[in-house]
N, CA and C atoms as an extended XYZ file, in Angstrom:
243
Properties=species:S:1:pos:R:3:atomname:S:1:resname:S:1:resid:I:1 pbc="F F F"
N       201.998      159.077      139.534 N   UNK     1
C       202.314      160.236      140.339 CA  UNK     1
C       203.805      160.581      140.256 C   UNK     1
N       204.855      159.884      139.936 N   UNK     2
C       205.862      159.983      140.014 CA  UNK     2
C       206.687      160.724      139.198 C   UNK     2
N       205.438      160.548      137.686 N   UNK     3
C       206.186      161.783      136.331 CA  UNK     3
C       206.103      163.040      136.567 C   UNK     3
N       205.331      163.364      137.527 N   UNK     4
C       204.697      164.861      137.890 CA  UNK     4
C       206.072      165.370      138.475 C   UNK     4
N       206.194      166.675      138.002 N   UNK     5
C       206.875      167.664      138.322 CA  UNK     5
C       206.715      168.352      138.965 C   UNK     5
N       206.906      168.491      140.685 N   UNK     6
C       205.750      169.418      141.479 CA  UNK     6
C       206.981      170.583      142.260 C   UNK     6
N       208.147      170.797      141.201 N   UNK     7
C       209.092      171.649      141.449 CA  UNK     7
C       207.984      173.386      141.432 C   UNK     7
N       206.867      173.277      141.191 N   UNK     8
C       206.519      174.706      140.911 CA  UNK     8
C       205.795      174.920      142.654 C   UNK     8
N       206.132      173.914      143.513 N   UNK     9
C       205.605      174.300      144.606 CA  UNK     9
C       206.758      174.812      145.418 C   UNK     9
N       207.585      175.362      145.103 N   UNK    10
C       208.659      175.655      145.332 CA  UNK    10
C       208.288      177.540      145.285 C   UNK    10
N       207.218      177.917      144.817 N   UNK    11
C       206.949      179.187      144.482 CA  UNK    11
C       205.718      179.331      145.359 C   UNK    11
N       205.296      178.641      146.309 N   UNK    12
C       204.118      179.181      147.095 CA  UNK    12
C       205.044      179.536      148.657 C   UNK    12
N       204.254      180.142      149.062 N   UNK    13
C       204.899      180.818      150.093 CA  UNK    13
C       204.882      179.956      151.779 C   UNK    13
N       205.485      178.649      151.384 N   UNK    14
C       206.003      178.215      152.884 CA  UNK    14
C       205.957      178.641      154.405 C   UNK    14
N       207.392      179.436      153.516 N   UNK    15
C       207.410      179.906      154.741 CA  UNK    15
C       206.740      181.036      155.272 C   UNK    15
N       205.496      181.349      154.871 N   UNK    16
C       204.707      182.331      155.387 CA  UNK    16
C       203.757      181.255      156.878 C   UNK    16
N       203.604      180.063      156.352 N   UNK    17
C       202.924      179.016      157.000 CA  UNK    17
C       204.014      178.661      158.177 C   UNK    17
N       205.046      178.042      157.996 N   UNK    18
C       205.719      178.046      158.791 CA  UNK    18
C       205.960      178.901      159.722 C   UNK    18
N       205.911      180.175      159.443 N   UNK    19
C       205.985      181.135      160.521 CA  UNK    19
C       204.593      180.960      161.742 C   UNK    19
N       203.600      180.749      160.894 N   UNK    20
C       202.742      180.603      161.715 CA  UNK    20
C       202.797      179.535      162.850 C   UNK    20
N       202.987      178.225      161.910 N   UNK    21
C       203.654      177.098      162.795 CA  UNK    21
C       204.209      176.712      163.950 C   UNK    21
N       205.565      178.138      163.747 N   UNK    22
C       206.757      178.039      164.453 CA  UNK    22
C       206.133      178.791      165.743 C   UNK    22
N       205.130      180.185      165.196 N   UNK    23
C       204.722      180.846      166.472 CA  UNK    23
C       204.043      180.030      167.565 C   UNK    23
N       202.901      178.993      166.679 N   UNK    24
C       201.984      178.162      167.853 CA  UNK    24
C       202.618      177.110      168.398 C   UNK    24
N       204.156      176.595      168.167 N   UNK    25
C       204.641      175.759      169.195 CA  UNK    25
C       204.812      176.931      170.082 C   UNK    25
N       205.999      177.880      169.877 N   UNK    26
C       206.135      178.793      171.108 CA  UNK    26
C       204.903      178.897      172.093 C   UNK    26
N       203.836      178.805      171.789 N   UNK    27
C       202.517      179.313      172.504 CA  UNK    27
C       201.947      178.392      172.952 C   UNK    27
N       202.306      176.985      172.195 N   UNK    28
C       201.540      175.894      173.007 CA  UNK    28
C       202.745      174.886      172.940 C   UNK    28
N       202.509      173.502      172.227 N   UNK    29
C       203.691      172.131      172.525 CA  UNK    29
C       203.735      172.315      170.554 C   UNK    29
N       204.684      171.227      170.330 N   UNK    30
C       204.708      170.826      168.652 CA  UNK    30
C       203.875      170.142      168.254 C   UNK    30
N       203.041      169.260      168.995 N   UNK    31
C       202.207      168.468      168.462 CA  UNK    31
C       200.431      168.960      168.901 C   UNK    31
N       200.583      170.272      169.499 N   UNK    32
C       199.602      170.179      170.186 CA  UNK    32
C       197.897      170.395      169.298 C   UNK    32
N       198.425      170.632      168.327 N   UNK    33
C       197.078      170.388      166.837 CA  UNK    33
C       196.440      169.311      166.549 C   UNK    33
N       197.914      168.251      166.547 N   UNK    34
C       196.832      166.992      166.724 CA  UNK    34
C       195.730      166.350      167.511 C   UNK    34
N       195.673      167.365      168.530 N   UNK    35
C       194.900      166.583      169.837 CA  UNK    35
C       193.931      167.300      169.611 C   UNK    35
N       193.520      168.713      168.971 N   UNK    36
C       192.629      169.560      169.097 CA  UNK    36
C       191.156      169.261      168.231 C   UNK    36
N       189.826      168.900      168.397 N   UNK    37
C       189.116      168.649      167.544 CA  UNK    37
C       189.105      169.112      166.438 C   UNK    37
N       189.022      168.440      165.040 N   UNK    38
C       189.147      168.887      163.632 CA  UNK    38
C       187.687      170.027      163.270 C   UNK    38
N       186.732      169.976      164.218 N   UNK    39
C       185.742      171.036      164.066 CA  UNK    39
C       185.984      172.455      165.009 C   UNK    39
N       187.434      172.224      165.542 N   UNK    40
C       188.355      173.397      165.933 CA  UNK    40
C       188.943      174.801      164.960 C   UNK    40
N       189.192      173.375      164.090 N   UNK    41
C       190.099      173.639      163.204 CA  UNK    41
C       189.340      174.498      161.603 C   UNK    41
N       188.367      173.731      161.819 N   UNK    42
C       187.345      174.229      160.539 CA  UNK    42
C       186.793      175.790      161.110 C   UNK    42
N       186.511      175.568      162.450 N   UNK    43
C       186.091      177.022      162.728 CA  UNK    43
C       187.094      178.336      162.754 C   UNK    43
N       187.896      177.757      163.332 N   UNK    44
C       189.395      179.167      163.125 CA  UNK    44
C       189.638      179.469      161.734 C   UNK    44
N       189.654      178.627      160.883 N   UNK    45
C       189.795      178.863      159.151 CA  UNK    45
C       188.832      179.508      158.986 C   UNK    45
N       187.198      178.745      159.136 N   UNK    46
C       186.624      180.343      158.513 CA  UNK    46
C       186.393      181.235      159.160 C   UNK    46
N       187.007      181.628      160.124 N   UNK    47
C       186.828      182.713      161.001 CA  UNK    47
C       188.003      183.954      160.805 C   UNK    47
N       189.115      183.189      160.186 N   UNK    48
C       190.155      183.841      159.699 CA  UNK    48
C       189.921      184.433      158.276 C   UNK    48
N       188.956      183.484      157.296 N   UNK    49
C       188.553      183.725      156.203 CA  UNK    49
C       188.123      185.191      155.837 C   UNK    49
N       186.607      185.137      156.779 N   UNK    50
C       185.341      185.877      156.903 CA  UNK    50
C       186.084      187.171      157.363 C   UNK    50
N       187.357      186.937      158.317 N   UNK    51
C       188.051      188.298      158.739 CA  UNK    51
C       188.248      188.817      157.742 C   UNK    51
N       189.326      187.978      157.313 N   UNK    52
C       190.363      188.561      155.723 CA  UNK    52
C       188.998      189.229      155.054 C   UNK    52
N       188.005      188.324      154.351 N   UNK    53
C       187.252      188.941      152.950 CA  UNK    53
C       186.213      189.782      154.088 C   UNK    53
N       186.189      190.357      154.827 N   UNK    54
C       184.778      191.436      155.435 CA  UNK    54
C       185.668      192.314      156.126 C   UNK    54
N       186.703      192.210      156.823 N   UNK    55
C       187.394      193.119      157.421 CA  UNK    55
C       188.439      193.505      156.871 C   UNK    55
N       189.261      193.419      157.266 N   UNK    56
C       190.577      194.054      157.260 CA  UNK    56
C       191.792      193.803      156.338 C   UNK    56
N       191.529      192.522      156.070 N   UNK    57
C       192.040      191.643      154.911 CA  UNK    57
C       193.447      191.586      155.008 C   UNK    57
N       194.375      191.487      156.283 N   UNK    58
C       195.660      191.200      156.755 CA  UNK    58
C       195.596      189.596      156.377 C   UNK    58
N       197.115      189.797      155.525 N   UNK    59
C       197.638      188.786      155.203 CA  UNK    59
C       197.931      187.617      156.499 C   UNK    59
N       197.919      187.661      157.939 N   UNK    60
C       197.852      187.164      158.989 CA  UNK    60
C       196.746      185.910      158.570 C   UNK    60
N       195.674      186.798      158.607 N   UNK    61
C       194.384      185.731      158.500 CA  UNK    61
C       194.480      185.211      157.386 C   UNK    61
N       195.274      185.255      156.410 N   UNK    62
C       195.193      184.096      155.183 CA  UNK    62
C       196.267      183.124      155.167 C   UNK    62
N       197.434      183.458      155.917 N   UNK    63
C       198.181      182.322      156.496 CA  UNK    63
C       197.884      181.172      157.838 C   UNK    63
N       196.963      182.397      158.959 N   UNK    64
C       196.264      181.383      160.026 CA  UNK    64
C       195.548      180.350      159.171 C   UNK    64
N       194.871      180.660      158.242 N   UNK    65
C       193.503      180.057      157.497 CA  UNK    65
C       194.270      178.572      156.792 C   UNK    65
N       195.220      179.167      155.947 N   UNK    66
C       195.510      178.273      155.336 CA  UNK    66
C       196.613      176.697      156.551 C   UNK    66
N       196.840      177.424      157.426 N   UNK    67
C       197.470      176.546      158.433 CA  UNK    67
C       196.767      175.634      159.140 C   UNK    67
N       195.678      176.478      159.383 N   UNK    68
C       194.568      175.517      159.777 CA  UNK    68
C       194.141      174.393      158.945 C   UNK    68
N       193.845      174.932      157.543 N   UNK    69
C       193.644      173.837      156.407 CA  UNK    69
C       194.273      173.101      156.708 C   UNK    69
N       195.279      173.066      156.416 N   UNK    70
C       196.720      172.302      156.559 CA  UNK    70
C       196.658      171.004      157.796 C   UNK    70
N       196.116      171.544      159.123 N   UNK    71
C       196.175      170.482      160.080 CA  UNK    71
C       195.056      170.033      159.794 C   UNK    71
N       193.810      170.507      158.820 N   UNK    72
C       192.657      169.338      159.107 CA  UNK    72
C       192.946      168.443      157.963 C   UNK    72
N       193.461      168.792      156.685 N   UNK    73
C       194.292      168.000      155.642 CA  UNK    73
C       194.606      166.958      156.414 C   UNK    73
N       195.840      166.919      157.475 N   UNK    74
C       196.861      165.832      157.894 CA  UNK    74
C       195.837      164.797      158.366 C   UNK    74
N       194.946      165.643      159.789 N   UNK    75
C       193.933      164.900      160.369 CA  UNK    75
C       193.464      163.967      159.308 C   UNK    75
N       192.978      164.535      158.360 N   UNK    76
C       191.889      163.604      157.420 CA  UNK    76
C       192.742      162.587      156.608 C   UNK    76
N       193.783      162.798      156.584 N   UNK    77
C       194.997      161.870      155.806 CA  UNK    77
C       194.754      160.590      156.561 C   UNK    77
N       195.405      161.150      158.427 N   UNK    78
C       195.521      160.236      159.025 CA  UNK    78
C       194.541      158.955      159.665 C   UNK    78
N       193.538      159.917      159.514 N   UNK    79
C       191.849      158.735      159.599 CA  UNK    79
C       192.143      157.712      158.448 C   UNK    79
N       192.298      157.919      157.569 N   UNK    80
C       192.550      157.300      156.369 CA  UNK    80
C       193.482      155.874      156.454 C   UNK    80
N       194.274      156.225      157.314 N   UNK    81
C       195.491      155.367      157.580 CA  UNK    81
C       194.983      153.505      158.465 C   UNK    81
């Protein structure tokens, strides 16, 4: 893993996620994702999904979506542990 060059993640859009991030501490605590059931988390993603591809298709719902990913990722990391 260590030869890998993963400088090209340097070109996905962060801080589009982060923004999201930054909004749901304001709205709730910093940690408050971890406590939330991971079948929380699966439902807001595709609910953000199904928005984006049937409705309206605001870039909003593809950063909620992917943020969500993101905390059930960690979750599932951390079972692991």
């Amino acid at each position: 893993m260590n030869d890998i060059n993963i400088s090209y993640f340097n070109d996905l859009p962060h801080k589009n996620i982060k923004k999201v991030y930054d909004s749901g501490i304001k709205k709730y605590t910093k940690n408050d994702w971890r406590v939330r059931p991971i079948e929380e988390d699966i439902q807001h993603a595709k609910d953000h999904l199904v928005n984006y591809f049937e409705n309206d298709a605001k870039l909003e719902d593809l950063e909620h979506a992917i943020c969500r990913l993101f905390f059930l990722l960690q979750k599932k990391i951390d079972q692991k542990k």
